[in-house]
N, C-alpha and C positions, 0 to 999 in steps of 0.2 A: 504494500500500500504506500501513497504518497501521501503527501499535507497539499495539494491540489485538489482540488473539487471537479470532477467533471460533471457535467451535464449530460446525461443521456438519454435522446430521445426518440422516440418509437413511432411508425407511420406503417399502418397496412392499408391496403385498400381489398375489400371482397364482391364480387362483383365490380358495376361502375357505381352504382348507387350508395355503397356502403361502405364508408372508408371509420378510422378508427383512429387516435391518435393518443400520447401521453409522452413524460417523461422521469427520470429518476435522478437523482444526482448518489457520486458514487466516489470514494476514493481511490480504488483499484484501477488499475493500470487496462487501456480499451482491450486489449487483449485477453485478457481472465474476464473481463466482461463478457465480453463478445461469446467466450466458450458458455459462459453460467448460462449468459441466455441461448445459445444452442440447444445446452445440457435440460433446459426450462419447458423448452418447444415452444417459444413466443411467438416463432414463425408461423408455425403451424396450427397452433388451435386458439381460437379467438378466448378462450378463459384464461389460458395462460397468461396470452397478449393483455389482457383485461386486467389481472393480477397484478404483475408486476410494470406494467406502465399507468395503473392506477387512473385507466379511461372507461368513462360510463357516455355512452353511446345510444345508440339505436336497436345496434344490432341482437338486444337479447331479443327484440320481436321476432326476427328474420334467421337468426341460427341454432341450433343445436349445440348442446355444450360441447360433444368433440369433435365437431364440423370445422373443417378445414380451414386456413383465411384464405387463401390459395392466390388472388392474384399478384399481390407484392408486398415488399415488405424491407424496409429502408430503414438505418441506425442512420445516426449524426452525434457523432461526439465532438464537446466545444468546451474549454475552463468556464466554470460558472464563476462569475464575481461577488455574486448576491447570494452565498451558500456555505456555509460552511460543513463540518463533520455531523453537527446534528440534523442534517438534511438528508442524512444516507440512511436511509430504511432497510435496504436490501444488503448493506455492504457487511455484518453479520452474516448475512445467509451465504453472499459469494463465499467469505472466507474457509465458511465451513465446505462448503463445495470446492476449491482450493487445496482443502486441508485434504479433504479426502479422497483426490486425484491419483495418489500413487498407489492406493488400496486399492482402487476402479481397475485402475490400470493389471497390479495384478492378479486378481480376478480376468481381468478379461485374456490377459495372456494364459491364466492358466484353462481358461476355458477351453482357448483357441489348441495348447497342448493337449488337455485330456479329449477331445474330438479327432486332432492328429494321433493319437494313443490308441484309441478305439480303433480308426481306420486303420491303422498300422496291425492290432492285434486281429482284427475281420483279415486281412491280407496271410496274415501266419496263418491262421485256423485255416484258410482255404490252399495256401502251399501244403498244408501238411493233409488237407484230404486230397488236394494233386497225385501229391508224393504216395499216401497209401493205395491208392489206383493204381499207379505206375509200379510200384510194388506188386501188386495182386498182379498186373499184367505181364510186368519181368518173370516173376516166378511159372507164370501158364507159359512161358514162350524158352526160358532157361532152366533148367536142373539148377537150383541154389543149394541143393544138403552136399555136391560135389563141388566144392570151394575148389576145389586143386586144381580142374579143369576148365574153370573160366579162365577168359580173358583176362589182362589189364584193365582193359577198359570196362568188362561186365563184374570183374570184381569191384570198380569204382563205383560204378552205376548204384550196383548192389548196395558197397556200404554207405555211399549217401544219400539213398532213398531210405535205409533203415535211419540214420542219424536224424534227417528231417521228422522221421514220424516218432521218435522218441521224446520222451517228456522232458 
């Protein structure tokens, strides 16, 4: 956070008829802003938008509370001069949202692993019922209890198709 106040202000428009406007002052730097309200969905649903830009409007006639804003949706940040620290409503909430970015963070990594994890484990499980096929099929097509008379190569076959299907 700074000792700067900014000003930030909020513009959707839904449909042509129905636009929406507010603003908040904030001490957080526009970029931790800018994520909080990503992180908010300010874009996207007019309660949100309503919430934290603190605009009362028209549109509760006209929308549904998770009805999209969908046609725009425009930030403007500027130093306010007329504002100090007690003007920041939200700037509690950002921090804590801030704060709890690297826990988000991983979690989401570890999601993104244990999903990799699974598909990797589905991949073994279906190598090793490959391999017991290919086993069942080596052995209908080669004598395996005469080790001494295979090949190199069908001795390889052999012991890597039992090694895959071993636990």
């Amino acid at each position: 956070m700074s000792k700067k106040v900014l000003e930030v202000e909020g513009n959707a428009k839904k449909d042509v008829r129905e636009m929406g406007g507010g603003f908040f002052h904030s001490t957080h730097k526009q970029e931790d802003i800018e994520k909080w309200l990503k992180h908010m969905d300010v874009e996207e649903y007019v309660h949100m938008f309503e919430e934290v830009f603190n605009c009362e409007d028209e549109w509760e006639e006209y929308v549904e509370d998770e009805e999209i804003v969908s046609n725009s949706f425009e930030l403007e940040f500027r130093e306010s001069e007329d504002a100090d620290e007690g003007y920041c409503i939200h700037d509690e909430e950002i921090q804590e949202f801030l704060d709890g970015e690297p826990q988000r963070n991983r979690v989401a990594g570890f999601r993104s692993i244990n999903y990799q994890f699974k598909d990797l484990m589905g991949n073994v499980q279906g190598m090793k019922d490959t391999a017991l096929q290919l086993l069942n099929d080596f052995k209908k097509v080669v004598k395996t209890d005469d080790d001494e008379n295979l090949s190199e190569e069908e001795k390889k076959i052999h012991q890597t198709l039992k090694d895959l299907i071993s636990p």
